[in-house]
N, C-alpha and C positions, 0 to 999 in steps of 0.2 A: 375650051379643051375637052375633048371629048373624053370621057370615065370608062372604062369597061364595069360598070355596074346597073345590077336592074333587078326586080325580086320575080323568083320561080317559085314553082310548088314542087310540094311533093310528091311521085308521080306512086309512091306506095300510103292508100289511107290507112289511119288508124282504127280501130276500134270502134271508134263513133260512127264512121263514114269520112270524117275531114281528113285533107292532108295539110302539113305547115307550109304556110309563105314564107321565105327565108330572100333576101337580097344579098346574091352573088357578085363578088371581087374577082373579078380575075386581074391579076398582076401580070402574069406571062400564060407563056401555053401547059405551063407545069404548075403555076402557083397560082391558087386562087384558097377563097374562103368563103364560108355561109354564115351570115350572122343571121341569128335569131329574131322574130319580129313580133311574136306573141299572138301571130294572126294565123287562124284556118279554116279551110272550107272545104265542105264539099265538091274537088276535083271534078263535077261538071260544072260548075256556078265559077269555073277562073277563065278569063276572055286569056286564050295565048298570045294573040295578035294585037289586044291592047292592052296587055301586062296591066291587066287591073281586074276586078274581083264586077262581075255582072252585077248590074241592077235586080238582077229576077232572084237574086238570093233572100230566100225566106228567111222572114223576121224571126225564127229563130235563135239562127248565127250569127246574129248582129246586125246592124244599117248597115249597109254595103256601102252610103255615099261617105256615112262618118270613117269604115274603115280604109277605105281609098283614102280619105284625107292623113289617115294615121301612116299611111303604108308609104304616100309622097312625101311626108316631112322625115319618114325615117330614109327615104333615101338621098334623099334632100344632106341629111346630117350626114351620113355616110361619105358622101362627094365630098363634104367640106373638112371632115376629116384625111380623105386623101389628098385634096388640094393643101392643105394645110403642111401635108408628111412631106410633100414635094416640095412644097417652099420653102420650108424649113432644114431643107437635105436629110431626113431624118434615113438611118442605113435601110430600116426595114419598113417600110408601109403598108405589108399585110400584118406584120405583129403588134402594129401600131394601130390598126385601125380594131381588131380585135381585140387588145385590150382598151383602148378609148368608148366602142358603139353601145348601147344599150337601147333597147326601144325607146327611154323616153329621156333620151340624150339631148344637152341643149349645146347648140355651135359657138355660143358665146364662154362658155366654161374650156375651149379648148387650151388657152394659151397656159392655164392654172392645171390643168389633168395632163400638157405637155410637163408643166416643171417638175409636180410629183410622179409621174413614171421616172422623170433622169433623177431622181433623188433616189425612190426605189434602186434604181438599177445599179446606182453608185453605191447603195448599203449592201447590193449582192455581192459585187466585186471586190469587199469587204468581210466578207462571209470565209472562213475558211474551210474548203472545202474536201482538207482532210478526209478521206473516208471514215478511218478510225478514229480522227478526233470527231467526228461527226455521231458514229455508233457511242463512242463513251460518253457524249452529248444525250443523246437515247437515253440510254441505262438509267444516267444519273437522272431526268426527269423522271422515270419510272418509280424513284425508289420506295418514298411515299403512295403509291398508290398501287402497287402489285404487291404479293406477296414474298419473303425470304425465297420461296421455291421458284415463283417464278422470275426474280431478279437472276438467281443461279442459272436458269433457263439461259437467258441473255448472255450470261457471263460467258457459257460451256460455248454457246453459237458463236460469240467472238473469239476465246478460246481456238475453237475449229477452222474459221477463217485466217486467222494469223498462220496457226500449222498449215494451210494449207498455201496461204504467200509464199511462206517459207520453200516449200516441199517443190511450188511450181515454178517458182523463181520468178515471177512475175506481181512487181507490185499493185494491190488491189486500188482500181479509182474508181469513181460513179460511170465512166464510162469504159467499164469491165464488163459488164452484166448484156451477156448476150446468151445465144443457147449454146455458145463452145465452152463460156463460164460453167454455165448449171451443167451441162455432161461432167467435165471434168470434175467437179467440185463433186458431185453427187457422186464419178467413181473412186474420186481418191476418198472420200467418207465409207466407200464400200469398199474398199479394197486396203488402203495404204493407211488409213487414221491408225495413232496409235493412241491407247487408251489403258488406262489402270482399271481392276476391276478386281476387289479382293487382294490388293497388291500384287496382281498378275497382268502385265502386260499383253492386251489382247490388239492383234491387228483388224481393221476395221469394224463399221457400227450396222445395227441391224436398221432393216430397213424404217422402224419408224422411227429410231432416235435419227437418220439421214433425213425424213421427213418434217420433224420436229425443228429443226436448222433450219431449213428450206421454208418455213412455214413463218419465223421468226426475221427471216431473212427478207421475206416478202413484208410484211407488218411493216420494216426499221424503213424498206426504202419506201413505201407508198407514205409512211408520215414525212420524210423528207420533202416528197413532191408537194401533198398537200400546204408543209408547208414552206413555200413555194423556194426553199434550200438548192433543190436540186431541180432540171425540168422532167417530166413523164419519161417512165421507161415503161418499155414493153414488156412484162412478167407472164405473158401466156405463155411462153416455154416450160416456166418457172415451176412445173408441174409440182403437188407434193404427195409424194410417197405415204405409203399406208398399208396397212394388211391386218388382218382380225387377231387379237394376239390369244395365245393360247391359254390368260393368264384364269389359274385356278379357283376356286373360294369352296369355305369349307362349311359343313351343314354346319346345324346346331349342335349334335350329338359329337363332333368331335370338338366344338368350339368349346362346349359344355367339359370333354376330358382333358383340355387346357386347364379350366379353371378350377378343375377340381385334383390336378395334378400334383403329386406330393414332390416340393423342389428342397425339400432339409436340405439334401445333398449337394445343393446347388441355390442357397440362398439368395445370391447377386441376380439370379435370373428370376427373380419374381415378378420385383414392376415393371419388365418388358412384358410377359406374360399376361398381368394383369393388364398395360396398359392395351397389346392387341385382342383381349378379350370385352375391355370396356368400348375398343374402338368397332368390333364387328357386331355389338349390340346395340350403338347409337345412331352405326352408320356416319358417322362423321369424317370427315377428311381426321389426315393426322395433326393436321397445324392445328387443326379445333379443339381434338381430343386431347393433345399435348398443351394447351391453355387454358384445362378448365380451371376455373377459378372458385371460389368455395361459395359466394354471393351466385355461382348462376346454378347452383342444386336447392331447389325449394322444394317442400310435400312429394317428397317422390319423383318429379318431375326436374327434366336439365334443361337452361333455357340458356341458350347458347344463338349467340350474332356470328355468322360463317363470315369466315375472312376471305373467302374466294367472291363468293355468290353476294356479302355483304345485307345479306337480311335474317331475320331473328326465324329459330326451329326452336318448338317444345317439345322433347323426346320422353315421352314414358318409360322411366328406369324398372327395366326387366329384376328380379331378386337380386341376380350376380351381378349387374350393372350398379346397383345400387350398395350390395356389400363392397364390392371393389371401392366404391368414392368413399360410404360412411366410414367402413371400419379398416382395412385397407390402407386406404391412401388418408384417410383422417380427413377427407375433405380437401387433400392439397396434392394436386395430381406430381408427381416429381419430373421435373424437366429430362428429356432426352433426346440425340438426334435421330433421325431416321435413319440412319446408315449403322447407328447401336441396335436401335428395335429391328432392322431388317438382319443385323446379325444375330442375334442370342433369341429373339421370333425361332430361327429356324433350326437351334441347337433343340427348344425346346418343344420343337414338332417333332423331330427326331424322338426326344425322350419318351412324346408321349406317342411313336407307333404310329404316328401317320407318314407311312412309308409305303404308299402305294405307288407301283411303279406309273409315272405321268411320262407320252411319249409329246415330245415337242416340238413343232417344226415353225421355221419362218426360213426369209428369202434372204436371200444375201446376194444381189444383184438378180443374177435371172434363175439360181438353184437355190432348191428348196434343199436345208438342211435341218435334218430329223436325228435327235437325240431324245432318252429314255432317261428320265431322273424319279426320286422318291419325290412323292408330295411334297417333304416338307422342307425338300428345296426349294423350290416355289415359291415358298410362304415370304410374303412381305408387307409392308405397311397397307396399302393398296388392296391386298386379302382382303380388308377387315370392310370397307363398305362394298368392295363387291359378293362376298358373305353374307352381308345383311341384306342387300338389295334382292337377292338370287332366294335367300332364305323367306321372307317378306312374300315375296314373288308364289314360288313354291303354297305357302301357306294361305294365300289367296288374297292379300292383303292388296286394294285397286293402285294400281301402280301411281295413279297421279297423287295420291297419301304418299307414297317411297319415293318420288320424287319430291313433295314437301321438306324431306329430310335431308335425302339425300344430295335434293342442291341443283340435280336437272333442269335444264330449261328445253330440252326436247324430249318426245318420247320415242324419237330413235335416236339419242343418244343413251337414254335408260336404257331401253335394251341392248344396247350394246357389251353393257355391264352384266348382264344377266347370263348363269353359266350352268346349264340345263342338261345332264346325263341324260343320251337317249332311253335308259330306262327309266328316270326320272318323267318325262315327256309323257311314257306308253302310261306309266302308274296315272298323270293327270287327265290325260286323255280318257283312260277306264273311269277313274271316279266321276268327270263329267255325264261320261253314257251313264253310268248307275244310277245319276241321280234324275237321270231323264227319260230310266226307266228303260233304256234299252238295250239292258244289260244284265243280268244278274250277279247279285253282290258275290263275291271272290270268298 
């Protein structure tokens, strides 16, 4: 019986000079496959006419006679796995023969690697392939291993998938995700989401909380395929959304008139105050700075295990940093949520005069919408390490130190953090020329 199979090259080299020898199935005039053979060479050293690899291939690359003989027993295995799919009536003999081949396949194992594939495929169709019970599948693996924040992450992106079932009347299934999916989804997140915000209902999301979805949304299904739950989708549509946000941080000199802020009048608002003054001196995420525990402040120094990044920072407690834990907090930071610190934070920006008008703009589909707020509306959890990082920055300190702290593992995602007044820029710019002399001091 004659096979439509036999091994070709690749007619683009690599890097080295070789291209791969791969042996092509063709099943019909539209179905065929390439399995991989672990063999290459230099694309003039491959005989076309006798589909076998020249003799004149320098000892380099290999024996040419040992790899010929490697190259006939893989296609050798190959036949016998198609001959095998046909006798067998198995429905598919290209899905069969790619998952059975490996270069160093042996044809006696077939009848044992036919039983466990029908085993496999019997525990797929067993599988519930629920979407949603699949995603609350996700989650609940996660829980143990992300943090509170980003379990919520998860929560809010399923959250927004069900409103958006809802909204399109269209039940979501794994074979939903196409690019009429991602438009739609990504205009009703821009247009139609409805959302709390200060107990205000605001219609649609800015462009990176729609990105943030999208982004989360891609992670849930690429673990499904891996593992092997669902088969490959195509997510190159699946674009995610992004824009530089406008978000503020504040020097030293005003962080400084937080902490020395007279709050009698307002008792309740201290350890929010306290606690974003301690968090824009450590640099610390808020999950960190809201768990310090009174064993990780030794000699002056906080030694603190990041729950994000998962490894150990020693921070040098600045005076204030340090009055805040000793006498302050007694050593025992008081628990609070981020959604209390990002309210009474920005009561007590207010109080204390940082009301500079901040003009803001992001996207909200394809227009830019610009509105003018006080500083210290602004202000939130999130302030306090891009404050530090920018302050750090500013004061000359080598960014891959502020990264040590801060928990970076790129350094353009550190700068992305970094938030630099063009007069800020011109002042560092001067001090550089003065000190290289070609300049004269101001």
């Amino acid at each position: 019986m004659f096979l439509p199979i036999k091994p070709i090259i690749d007619r683009r080299p690599r890097k080295d000079g070789t291209s791969v020898i791969t042996i092509q199935y063709c099943y019909s005039s539209d179905r065929r496959t390439l399995l991989f053979t672990g063999l290459a060479v230099p694309p003039r050293y491959w005989n076309k006419k006798l589909l076998r690899i020249s003799p004149e291939l320098p000892t380099d690359f290999g024996n040419p006679e040992q790899m010929n003989l490697r190259l006939q027993r893989m296609i050798r295995a190959a036949e016998d796995i198609v001959l095998f799919a046909v006798q067998k009536q198995i429905e598919d003999p290209v899905e069969f023969l790619k998952k059975v081949f490996h270069p160093e396949f042996e044809s006696g194992s077939l009848p044992e690697k036919a039983k466990q594939l029908t085993q496999d495929d019997t525990k797929k169709k067993e599988v519930n392939l629920d979407f949603f019970f699949q995603l609350d599948d996700y989650i609940k693996s996660k829980t143990r291993k992300v943090s509170t924040g980003m379990m919520r992450t998860y929560n809010v992106m399923k959250n927004r998938l069900l409103a958006f079932q809802k909204w399109r009347k269209q039940k979501i299934t794994f074979t939903s995700f196409d690019f009429n999916f991602y438009e739609d989804f990504v205009n009703y997140l821009t247009y139609e989401h409805m959302h709390m915000r200060r107990n205000i209902a605001i219609r649609g999301l800015k462009r990176n909380s729609v990105g943030t979805s999208i982004k989360q949304l891609r992670i849930f299904l690429r673990d499904r395929t891996r593992r092997k739950i669902i088969p490959a989708i195509d997510l190159s549509d699946f674009k995610i959304l992004d824009e530089e946000t406008d978000a503020i941080y504040l020097s030293v000199e005003e962080i400084r008139t937080l902490y020395n802020l007279d709050l009698s009048g307002h008792p309740e608002w201290s350890r929010f105050r306290d606690l974003f003054v301690l968090g824009s001196f450590t640099g610390l995420r808020f999950s960190d700075f809201n768990g310090i525990k009174p064993e990780d402040i030794r000699n002056g120094m906080l030694y603190k295990k990041q729950g994000k990044s998962d490894h150990w920072v020693v921070i040098p407690l600045r005076p204030e940093a340090n009055d805040i834990l000793m006498n302050r907090f007694k050593r025992k930071v008081p628990p609070t949520s981020n959604a209390e610190l990002n309210r009474y934070i920005k009561k007590v920006g207010q109080l204390a005069g940082i009301n500079m008008p901040i003009k803001v703009s992001y996207k909200k589909g394809n227009q830019d919408m610009v509105a003018v707020k006080p500083k210290y509306a602004l202000i939130t959890t999130h302030t306090c390490r891009r404050s530090f990082c920018t302050n750090e920055f500013l004061a000359g300190t080598p960014p891959e130190l502020i990264m040590k702290i801060s928990g970076h593992k790129s350094i353009k995602d550190f700068y992305k953090y970094i938030r630099i007044t063009p007069e800020e820029a011109g002042k560092q710019i001067r001090e550089i020329w003065e000190r290289r002399g070609e300049m004269e001091k101001a």
